[in-house]
C-alpha positions in Angstrom: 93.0 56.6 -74.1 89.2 56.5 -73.2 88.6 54.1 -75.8 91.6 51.3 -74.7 89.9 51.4 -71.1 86.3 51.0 -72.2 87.7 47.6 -74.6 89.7 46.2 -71.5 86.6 44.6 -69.7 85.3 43.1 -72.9 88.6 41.7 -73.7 88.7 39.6 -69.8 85.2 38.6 -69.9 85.7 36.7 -73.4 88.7 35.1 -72.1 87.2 33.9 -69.3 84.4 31.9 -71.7 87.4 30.5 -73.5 88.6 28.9 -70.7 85.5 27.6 -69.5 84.5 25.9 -72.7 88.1 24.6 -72.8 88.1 22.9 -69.6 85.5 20.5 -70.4 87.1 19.4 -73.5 90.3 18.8 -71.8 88.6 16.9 -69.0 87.0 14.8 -71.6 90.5 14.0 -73.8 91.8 13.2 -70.8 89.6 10.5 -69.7 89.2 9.2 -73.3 92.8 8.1 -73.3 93.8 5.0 -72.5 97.0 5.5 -71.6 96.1 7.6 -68.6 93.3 6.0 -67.9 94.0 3.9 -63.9 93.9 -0.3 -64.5 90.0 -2.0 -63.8 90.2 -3.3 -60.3 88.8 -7.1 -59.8 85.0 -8.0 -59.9 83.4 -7.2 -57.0 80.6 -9.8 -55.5 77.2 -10.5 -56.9 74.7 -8.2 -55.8 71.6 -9.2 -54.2 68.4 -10.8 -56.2 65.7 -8.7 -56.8 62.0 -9.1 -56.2 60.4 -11.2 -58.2 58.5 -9.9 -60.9 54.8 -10.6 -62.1 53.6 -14.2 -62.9 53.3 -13.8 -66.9 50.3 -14.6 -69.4 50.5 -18.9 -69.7 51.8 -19.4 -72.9 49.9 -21.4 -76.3 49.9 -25.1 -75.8 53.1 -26.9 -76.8 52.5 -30.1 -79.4 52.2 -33.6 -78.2 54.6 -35.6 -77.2 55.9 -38.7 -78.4 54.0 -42.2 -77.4 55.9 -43.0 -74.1 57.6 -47.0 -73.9 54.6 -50.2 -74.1 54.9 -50.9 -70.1 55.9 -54.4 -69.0 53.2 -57.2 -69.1 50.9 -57.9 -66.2 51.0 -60.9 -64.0 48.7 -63.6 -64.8 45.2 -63.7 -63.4 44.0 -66.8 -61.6 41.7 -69.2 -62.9 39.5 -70.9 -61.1 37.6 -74.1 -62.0 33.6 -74.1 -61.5 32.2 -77.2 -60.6 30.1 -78.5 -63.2 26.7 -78.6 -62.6 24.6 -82.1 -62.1 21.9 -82.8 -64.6 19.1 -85.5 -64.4 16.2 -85.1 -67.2 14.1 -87.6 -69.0 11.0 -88.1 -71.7 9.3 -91.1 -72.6 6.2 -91.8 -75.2 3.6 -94.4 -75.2 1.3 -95.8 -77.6 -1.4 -97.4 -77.2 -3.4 -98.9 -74.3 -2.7 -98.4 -70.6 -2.8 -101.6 -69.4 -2.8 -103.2 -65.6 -4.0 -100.2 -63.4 -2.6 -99.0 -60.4 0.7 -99.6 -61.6 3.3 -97.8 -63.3 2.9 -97.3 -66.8 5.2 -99.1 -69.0 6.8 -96.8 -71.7 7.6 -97.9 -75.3 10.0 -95.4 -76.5 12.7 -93.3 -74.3 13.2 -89.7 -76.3 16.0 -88.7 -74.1 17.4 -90.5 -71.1 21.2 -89.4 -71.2 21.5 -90.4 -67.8 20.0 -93.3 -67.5 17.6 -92.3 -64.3 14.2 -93.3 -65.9 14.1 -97.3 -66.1 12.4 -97.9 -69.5 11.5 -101.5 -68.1 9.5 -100.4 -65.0 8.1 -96.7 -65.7 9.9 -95.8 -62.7 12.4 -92.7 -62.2 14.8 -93.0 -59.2 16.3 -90.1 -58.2 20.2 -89.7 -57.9 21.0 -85.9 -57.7 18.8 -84.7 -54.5 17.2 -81.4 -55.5 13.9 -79.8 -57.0 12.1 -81.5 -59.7 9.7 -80.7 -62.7 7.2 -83.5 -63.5 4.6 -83.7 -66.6 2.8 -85.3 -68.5 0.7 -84.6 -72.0 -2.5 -87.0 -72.8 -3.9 -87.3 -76.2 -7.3 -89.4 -77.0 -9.5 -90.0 -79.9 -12.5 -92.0 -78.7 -11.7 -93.3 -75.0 -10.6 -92.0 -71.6 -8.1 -92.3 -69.3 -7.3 -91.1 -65.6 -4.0 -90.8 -64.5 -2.0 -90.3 -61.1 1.3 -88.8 -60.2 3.0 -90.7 -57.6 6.5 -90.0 -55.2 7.0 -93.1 -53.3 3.6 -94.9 -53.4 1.5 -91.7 -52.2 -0.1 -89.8 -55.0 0.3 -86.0 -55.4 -1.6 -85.6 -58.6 -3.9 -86.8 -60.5 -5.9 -86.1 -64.2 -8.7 -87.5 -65.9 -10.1 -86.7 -69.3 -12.7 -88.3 -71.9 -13.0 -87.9 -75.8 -15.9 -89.7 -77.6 -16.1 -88.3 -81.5 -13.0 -86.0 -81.1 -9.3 -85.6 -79.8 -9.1 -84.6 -76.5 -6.0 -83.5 -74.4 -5.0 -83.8 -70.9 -1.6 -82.7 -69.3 -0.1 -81.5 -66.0 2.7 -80.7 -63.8 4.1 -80.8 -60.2 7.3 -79.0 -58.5 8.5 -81.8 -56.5 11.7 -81.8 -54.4 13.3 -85.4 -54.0 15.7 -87.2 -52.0 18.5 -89.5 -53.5 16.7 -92.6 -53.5 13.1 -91.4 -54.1 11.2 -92.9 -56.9 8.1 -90.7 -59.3 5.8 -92.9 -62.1 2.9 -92.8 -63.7 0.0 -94.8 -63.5 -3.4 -95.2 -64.8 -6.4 -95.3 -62.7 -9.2 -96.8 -64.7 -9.9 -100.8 -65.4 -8.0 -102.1 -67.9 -11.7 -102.5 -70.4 -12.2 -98.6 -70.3 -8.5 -98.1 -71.5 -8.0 -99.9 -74.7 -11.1 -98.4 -76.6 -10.0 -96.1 -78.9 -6.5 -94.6 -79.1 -4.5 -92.8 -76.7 -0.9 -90.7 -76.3 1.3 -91.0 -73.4 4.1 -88.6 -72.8 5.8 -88.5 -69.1 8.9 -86.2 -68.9 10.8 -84.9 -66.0 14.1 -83.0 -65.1 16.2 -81.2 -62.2 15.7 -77.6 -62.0 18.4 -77.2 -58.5 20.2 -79.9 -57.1 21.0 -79.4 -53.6 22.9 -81.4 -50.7 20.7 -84.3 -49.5 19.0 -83.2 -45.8 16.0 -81.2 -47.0 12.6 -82.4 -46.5 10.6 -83.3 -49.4 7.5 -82.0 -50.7 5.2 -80.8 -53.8 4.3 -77.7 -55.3 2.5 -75.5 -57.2 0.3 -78.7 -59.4 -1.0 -77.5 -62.9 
């Protein structure tokens, strides 16, 4: 009889475990089933956005692209005509003796006269494009002398002289001259017509238009060589 009541606690206490340890199991069949399980309910609204994260790391460069369409042609520029510019230019040559002083010198042979300013006849060059001038001339004797003036309208604005007994000799010079339309530049000699034809002597006169300007400006000489 001692011995059954000592057993009986033993006996409850183990029971109890049982039961606990069962109750889970059944909890968890029961929720496993889907026939007992209640029906989903609809969905509920979207929650709210979150904070936004940290910017990331920039990621490796993509390839190139793919030339983009040739764009439409541009509209055409303008064009606009310069006038051309005037010319007026001469060079003449002479043989032989300067005859008849104090008067211009006659020429023999025109290298360039395009045109047509320098009259071959007279010596004389008339101006018909107003602007600033270059004048010249180159002298070469064997055995005689010569003297020559520059003249603008009947006034001298220059003048050489040279002499070459038992060997050639040269002469030359130039003027800046600005000119009106209608002004007139020669050469002539300056010694008697006797001292002139000894020996044998070179003429070239040459001149041409460094600016052409409108007419108005007052004319005048410069810087003689």
């Amino acid at each position: 009889m001692p011995e059954k009541r000592r057993g009986a606690p033993f006996t409850g206490i183990a029971g109890v475990w049982i039961l606990v340890l069962s109750v889970p199991l059944l909890v968890v069949d029961a929720a496993s089933s889907p026939e007992d399980s209640p029906p989903c309910g609809p969905r509920g609204p979207p929650g709210f956005p979150g904070i936004v994260g940290l910017r990331g790391m920039p990621g490796a460069r993509g390839p190139p692209g793919s030339p983009g369409l040739m764009g439409l042609p541009g509209l055409p520029g303008f064009i606009q005509q310069c006038p051309s510019m005037s010319q007026s230019a001469f060079a003449v040559k002479l043989s032989g003796a300067l005859l008849e002083p104090s008067k211009p010198i006659v020429f023999q042979e025109a290298l360039y006269n395009h045109q047509g300013h320098f009259d071959l006849a007279t010596g004389v060059f008339t101006c018909t494009v107003p602007g600033v001038y270059n004048f010249g001339f180159d002298i070469t004797l064997f055995e005689n002398a010569v003297k020559v003036g520059l003249i603008k309208n009947k006034i001298q604005v220059r003048d050489k002289e040279a002499e070459a007994k038992d060997s050639h000799e040269q002469v030359s010079g130039i003027s800046i001259l600005q000119l009106e339309k209608g002004d007139k530049v020669w050469l002539e000699s300056k010694l008697d017509k006797a001292k002139s034809e000894k020996g044998t002597t070179q003429v070239m006169f040459y001149g041409f238009l460094l600016n052409g300007y409108s007419s108005g400006h007052k004319s005048t000489f410069l810087f003689p060589k």
